[in-house]
N, C-alpha and C positions, 0 to 999 in steps of 0.2 A: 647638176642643174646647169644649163648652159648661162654662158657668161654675161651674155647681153640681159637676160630676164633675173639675174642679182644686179645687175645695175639699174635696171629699170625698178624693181620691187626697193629695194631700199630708200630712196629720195618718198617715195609713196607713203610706205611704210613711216618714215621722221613725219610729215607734214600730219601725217592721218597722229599720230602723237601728239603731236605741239597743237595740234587745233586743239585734240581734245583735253590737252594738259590746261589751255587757255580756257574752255568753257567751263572748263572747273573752276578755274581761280574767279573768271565773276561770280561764277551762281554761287560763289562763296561767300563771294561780299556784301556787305547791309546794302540794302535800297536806300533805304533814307539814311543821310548825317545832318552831322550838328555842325555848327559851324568849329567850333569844338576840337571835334572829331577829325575834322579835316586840316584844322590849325595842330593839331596834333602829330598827323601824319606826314606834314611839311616837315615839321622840326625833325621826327625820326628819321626821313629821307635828307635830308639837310645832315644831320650828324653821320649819316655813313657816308657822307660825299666829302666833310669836311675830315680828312683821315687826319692829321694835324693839330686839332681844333684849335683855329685860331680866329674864327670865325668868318672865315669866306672861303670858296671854293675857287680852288686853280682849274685852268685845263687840263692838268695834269693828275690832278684828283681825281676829276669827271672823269678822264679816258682810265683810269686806274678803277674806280668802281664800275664803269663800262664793261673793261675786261672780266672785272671779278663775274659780276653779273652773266656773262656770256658765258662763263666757263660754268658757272654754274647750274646755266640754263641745258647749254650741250650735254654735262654732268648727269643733268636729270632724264634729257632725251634719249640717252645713252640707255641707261639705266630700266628706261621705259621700253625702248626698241628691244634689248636683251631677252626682258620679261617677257614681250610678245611675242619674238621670237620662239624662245623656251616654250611657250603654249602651243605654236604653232606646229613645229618642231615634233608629231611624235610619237617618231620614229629614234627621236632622241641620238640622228646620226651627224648633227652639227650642219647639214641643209635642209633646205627646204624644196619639198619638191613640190611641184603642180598641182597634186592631188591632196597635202595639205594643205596646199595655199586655198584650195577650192574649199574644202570642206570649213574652212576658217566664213567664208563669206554668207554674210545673213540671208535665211529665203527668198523669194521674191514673195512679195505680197499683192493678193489683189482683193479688189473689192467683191463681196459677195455678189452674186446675179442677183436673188433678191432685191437687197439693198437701193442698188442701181434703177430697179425697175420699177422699185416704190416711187425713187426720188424722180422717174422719167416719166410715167405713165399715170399722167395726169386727170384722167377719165377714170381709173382705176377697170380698165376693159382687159390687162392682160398684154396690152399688145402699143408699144411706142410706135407712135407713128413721128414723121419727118418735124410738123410741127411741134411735136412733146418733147422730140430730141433736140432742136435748137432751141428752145425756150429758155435754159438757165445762161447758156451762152450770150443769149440776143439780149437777157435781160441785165450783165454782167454788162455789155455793149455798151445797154440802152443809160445808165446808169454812170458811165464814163463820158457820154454823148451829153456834156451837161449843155449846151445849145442845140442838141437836138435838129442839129446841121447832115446827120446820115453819118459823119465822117467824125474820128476820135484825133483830136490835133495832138502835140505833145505839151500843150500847156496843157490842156481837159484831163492827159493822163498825168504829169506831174502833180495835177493840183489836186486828181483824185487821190495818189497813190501819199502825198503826204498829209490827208485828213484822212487815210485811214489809219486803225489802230496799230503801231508798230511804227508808223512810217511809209507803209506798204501799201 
């Protein structure tokens, strides 16, 4: 495998990890607490910072659980990257070459034509015309255009994007 495309695959490969190491650890965690819960979870993090217990926390603690922390975040990235490696891998000759890397990566997906021309073809005649095709766009626009000035300011889209659901 030439040397520039393991430098480049690798950093890719950590980040495509630790993203999805992370999406894991929320969708793990309760939506709702108690106050409880969360007075709870203070003390537990509080007692591995305080390694000592003497009941306060040095710099020297924090940078001391920091590092733990770190190492055993790398630990696990390690540990992940390996695994996907080994998956990827095989040919089982300890590289990875192009044509595993390729086969590693998901379809491309697209929308059915169907579908598409349901949600276009407004007249239900078979055939989108210029109008039917701008329709969901202009009304996505119209919708943002909450002055109804022609023109989408960035307050109009700010204020839409955080009344919608998510934030978005």
């Amino acid at each position: 495998m030439p040397h520039a495309f393991r430098l480049t695959l690798a950093p890719l490969m950590l980040v495509a990890l630790a993203s999805a190491a992370s999406a894991q650890s929320t969708a793990s965690q309760p939506q709702t607490r108690t106050r409880a819960q969360v007075t709870q979870g203070i003390d537990a993090r509080f007692k591995l910072l305080d390694s000592n217990h003497d009941g306060s926390v040095t710099k020297a603690e924090m940078q001391a659980a920091e590092n733990r922390a770190k190492q055993e975040a790398e630990s696990r990235i390690a540990q992940r990257a390996q695994e996907a490696f080994a998956r990827l891998d095989t040919d089982k000759n300890g590289q990875l070459s192009l044509a595993e890397f390729k086969a590693s990566l998901p379809p491309v997906r697209t929308r059915p034509v169907d579908t598409v021309m349901q949600r276009l073809d407004s007249n239900k005649d078979g055939k989108v015309t210029l109008q039917e095709f701008g329709a969901p766009t202009l009304a996505v626009f119209d919708r943002y255009d909450s002055n109804k000035d022609g023109t989408i300011s960035d307050q109009e889209r700010n204020a839409r994007r955080s009344s919608a659901p998510g934030g978005r």
